[in-house]
C-alpha positions in Angstrom: 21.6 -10.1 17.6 21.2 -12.5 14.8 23.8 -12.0 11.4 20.5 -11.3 9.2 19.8 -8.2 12.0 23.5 -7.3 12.3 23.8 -7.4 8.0 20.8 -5.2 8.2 21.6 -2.5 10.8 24.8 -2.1 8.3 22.6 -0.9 5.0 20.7 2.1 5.8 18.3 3.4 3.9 19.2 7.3 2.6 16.4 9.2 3.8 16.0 11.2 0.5 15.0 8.1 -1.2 12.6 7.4 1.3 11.1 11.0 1.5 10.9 10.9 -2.3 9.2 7.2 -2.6 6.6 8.6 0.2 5.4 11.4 -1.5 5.3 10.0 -5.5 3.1 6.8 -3.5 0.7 9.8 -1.6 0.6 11.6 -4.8 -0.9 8.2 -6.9 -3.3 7.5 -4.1 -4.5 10.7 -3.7 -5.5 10.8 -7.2 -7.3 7.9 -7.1 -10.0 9.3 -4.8 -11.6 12.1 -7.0 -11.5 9.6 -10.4 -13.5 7.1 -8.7 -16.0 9.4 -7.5 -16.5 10.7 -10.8 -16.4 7.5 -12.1 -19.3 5.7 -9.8 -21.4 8.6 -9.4 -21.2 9.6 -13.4 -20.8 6.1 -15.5 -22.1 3.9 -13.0 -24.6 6.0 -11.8 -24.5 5.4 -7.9 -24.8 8.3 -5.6 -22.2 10.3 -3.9 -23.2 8.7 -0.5 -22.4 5.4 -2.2 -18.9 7.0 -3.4 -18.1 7.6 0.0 -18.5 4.6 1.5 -16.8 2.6 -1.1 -13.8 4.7 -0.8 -13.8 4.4 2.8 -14.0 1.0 3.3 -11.1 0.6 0.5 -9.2 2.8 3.0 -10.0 1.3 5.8 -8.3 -1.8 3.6 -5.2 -0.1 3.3 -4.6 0.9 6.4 -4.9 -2.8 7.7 -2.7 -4.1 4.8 -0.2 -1.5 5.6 -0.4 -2.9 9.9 0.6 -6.5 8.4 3.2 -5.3 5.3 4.6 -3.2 8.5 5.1 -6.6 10.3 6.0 -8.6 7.6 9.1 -6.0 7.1 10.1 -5.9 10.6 10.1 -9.5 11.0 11.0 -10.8 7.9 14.0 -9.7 5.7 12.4 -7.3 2.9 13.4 -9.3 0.2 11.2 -12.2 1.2 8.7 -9.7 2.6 8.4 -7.9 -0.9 7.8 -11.4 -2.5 5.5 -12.4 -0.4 3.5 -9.1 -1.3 3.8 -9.7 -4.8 2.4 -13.4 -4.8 -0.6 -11.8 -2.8 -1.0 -8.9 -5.3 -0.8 -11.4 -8.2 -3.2 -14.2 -6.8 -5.9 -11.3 -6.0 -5.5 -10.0 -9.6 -5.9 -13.4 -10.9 -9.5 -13.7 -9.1 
């Protein structure tokens, strides 16, 4: 084992913190999906079909960003992998 793994397996996470986190993130996301639809199909006028698709591709999105943060944090420490994240979600913002 390397010292960064060996400093790691030390600091565990409490699982209540983790449980908590999960479900406040699932809440915000889920509450997402019925405020867009409302929002494209009633102020931008699309179709419900449209809707749909839009959502699902964003999903489809996050479910490959979630594969590669996954990675990052195993690999990386998650210090640098939380910075890295950050830099990507401000350079996308900025476009």
């Amino acid at each position: 084992m390397h010292i960064e793994q060996k400093q790691m397996v030390n600091h565990t996470l409490d699982e209540k913190w983790l449980l908590i986190g999960t479900l406040l993130s699932n809440i915000g996301n889920s509450m997402i999906w019925p405020v867009s639809t409302l929002y494209m199909t009633g102020q931008l006028h699309q179709s419900f079909m449209t809707a749909g698709l839009v959502l699902m591709i964003g999903s489809m999105i996050s479910v490959f960003g979630s594969f590669i943060g996954g990675q990052l944090f195993d690999h990386w420490q998650p210090y640098k992998a939380l910075l890295v994240t950050i830099a990507i979600i401000f350079w996308l913002s900025q476009a």
